[in-house]
N, C-alpha and C positions, 0 to 999 in steps of 0.2 A: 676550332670551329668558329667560323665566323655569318653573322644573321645581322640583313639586312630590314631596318622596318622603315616603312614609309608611313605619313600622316597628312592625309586629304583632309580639308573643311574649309567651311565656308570662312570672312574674315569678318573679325567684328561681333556686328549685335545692336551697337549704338546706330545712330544717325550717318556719323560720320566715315565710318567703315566703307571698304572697298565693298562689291559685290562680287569681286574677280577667287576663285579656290587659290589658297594657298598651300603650296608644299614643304613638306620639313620631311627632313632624312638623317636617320641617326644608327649607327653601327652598333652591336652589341656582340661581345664575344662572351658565349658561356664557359663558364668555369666550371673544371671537370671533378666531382667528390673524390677524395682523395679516399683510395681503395683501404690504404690503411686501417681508416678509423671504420672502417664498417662491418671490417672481418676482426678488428678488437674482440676478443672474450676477457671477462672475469676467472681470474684463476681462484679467487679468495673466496674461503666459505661464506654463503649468505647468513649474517645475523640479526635477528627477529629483536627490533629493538622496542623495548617497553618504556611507557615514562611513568614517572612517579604515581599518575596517577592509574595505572594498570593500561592505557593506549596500548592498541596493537595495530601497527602499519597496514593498511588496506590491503597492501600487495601478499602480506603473511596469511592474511584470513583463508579458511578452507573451508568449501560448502558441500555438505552432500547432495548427492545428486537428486533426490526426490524433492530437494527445496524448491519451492517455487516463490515469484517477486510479486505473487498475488497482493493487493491489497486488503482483498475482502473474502470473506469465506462463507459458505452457507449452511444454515444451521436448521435440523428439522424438530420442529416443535410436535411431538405426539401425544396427545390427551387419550390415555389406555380405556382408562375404565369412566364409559359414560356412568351418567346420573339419573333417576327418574327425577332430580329436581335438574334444573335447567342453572348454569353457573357462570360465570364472567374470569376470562384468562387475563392476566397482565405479563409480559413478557419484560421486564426491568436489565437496566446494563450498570445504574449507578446506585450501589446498595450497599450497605455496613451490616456484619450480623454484630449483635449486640446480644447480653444476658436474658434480656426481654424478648427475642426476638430478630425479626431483622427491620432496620430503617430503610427507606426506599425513595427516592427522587422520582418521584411520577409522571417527569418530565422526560427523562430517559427512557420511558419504557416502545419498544420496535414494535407491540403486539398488545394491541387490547380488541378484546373478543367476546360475541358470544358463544358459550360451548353449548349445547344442546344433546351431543351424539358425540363417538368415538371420532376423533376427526384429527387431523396431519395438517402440518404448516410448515410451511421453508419462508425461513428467512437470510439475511444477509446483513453479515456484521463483518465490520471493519477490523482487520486482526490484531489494533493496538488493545482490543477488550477482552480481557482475560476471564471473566465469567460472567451469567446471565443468571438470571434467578425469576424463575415462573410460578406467578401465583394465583393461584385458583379460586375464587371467590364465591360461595354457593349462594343463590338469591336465600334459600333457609335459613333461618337461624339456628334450627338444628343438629346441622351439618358444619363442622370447624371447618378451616381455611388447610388449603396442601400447599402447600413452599417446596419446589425442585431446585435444586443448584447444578449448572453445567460450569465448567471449568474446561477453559483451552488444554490446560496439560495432560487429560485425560484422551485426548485425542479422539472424544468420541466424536462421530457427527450427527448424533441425534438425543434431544432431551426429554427425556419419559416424564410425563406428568401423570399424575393419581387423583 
């Protein structure tokens, strides 16, 4: 197979340039893929190669089907049982449980509230956070504090508060 191409333009740019179109012509014969290499198969078993450090080749990996490449997931916040005292939610992502207790980064927190009444919240959290931790804070002093923990591997999508 033989392809003919032509190339029209103007000449120059500078000063001194013709204003006349110049033409260039140049032959191109395309080269036909050699049938061989394209009907090649592999006869040899594929092997799943691991390295030292546990690696497994991207090609090996196997997804089930309901996986999704979401990055973000939605999480419903539920306050069950209202109060007749009126109470303050903190919804935390960066938290340590400790012997005391839990420590909590308050800068983290997706949900700060007032609760007043049985009330629902959706929120949206990123799936690299594997638990949340909601805490209930009653204006009373009477009334102690309620701490909920939600945890991704539990696959619920909704966290009950009390």
């Amino acid at each position: 197979t033989t392809m003919t191409i032509a190339l029209i333009g103007c000449g120059g740019g500078g000063s001194g340039g013709s204003d006349s179109p110049t033409t260039e012509s140049s032959t191109v014969e395309a080269i036909p893929a050699p049938e061989a290499a394209l009907q090649e198969t592999i006869e040899e078993p594929v092997q799943i190669v691991i390295s030292a450090q546990g690696d497994v080749a991207t090609a090996d990996l196997r997804v089930d089907r309901d996986f999704t490449l979401a990055q973000q997931s939605s999480l419903d916040i539920v306050v069950e049982q209202p109060s007749s005292d009126p109470s303050y939610l903190s919804v935390c992502t960066d938290f340590s449980e400790s012997n005391s207790g839990y420590s909590v980064n308050y800068d983290s927190c997706v949900l700060r509230t007032v609760i007043t009444d049985a009330s629902t919240f959706s929120i949206t959290i990123p799936n690299d956070i594997k638990a949340v931790l909601a805490m209930r804070w009653f204006y009373s002093d009477s009334l102690a504090p309620s701490f909920s923990l939600w945890e991704r591997q539990t696959a619920n999508t909704a966290l009950r508060v009390r």
